[in-house]
N, C-alpha and C positions, 0 to 999 in steps of 0.2 A: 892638481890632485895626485897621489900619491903612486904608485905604480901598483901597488898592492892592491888598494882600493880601487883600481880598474878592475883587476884580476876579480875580485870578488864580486865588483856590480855588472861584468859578464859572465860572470855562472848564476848569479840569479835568475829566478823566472822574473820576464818582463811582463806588466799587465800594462794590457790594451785596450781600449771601451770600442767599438760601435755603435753607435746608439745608445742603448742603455743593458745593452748586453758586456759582459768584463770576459776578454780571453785572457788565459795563461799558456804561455809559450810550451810550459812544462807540459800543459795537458795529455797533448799526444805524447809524450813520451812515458806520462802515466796510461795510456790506455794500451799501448804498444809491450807494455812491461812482459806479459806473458804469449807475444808471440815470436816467432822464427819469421827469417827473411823467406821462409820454403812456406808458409799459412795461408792457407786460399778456402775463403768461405762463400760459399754460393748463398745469394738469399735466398731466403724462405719466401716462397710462394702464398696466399691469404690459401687457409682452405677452401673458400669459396670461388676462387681462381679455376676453372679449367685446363690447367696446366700443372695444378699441385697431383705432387707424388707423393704419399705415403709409403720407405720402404725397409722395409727388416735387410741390413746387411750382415753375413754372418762371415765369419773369421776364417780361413785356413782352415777349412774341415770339422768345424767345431762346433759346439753350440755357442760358442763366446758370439755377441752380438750386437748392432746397434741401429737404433732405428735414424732415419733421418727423414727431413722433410724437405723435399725441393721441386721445382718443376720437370717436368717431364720429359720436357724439350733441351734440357741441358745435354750440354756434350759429353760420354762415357768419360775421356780422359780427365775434364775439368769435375766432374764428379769422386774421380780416383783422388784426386787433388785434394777433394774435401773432407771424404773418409779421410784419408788420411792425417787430415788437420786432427779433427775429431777425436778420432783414432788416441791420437798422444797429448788432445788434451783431457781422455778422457782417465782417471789416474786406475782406474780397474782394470782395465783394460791395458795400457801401456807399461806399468808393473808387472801385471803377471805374463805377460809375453809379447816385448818391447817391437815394434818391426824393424827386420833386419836392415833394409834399406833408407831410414826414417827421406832422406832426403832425393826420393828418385823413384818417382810415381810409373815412371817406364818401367820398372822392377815388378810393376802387380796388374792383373787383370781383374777383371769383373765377369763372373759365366750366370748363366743362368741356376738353376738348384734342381737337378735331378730327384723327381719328387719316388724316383722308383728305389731309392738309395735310402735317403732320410730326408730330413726338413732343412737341414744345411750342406748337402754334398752338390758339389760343383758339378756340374754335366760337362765332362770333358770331349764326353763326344759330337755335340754342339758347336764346342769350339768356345772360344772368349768373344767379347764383345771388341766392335768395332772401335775401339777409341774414338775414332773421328763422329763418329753418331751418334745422333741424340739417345739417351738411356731409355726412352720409351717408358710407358707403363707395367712396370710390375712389382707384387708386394714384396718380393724377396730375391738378392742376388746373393752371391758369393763374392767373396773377396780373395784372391790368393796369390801365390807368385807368379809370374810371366814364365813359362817352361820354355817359350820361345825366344826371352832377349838373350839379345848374347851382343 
């Protein structure tokens, strides 16, 4: 066989049967197509789960916002992780004010929402959420920058 025509029938997708199921080698590489090596998605909880969270995240002081849906029991930082997927796949959202750090979840915290302020203002006197801790129940955090990484 020709050397060329090696070269070509290893860049083809090879198909493979199991049973009566056909894989293409390519697939995962078509489902991967629109994410970053930095994409971390938490599953979605059944609402009928006791552990599903329903919650309104709002942006840096803003009304920009987005809901998500996850359990309750997740860890703050693996949650930072997910907004943050979200976040930039969501194109309203990462157009009109792109995050500065895209690839460095240490860069942002999660606070509660000082409800004596507005509907989206972060309660700095609270303090941020624990990373290491599960996000607990509630319908609305804050999203914003880490004032204390360094």
């Amino acid at each position: 066989m020709p050397q060329s025509s090696l070269m070509q029938s290893a860049r083809a997708p090879k198909k493979q049967t199991h049973g009566s199921e056909l894989f293409l080698n390519s697939g995962l590489a078509e489902a991967m197509e629109n994410t970053t090596q930095h994409d971390f998605v938490i599953q979605q909880c059944e609402p009928s789960s006791r552990y599903y969270l329903k919650s309104q995240i709002y942006f840096f002081d803003s009304p920009r916002k987005l809901k998500i849906e996850i359990g309750w029991n997740e860890l703050v930082k693996d949650v930072i992780r997910h907004i943050m997927t979200l976040y930039r796949k969501d194109k309203n959202l990462s157009t009109s004010l792109p995050l500065e750090f895209p690839d460095a979840p240490e860069r942002y915290s999660l606070y509660f929402i000082d409800d004596d302020e507005s509907e989206h203002a972060p309660d700095y006197e609270m303090g941020p959420r624990n990373p290491d801790e599960p996000i607990g129940e509630f319908p609305a955090l804050a999203f914003v920058l880490n004032k204390k990484f360094k």
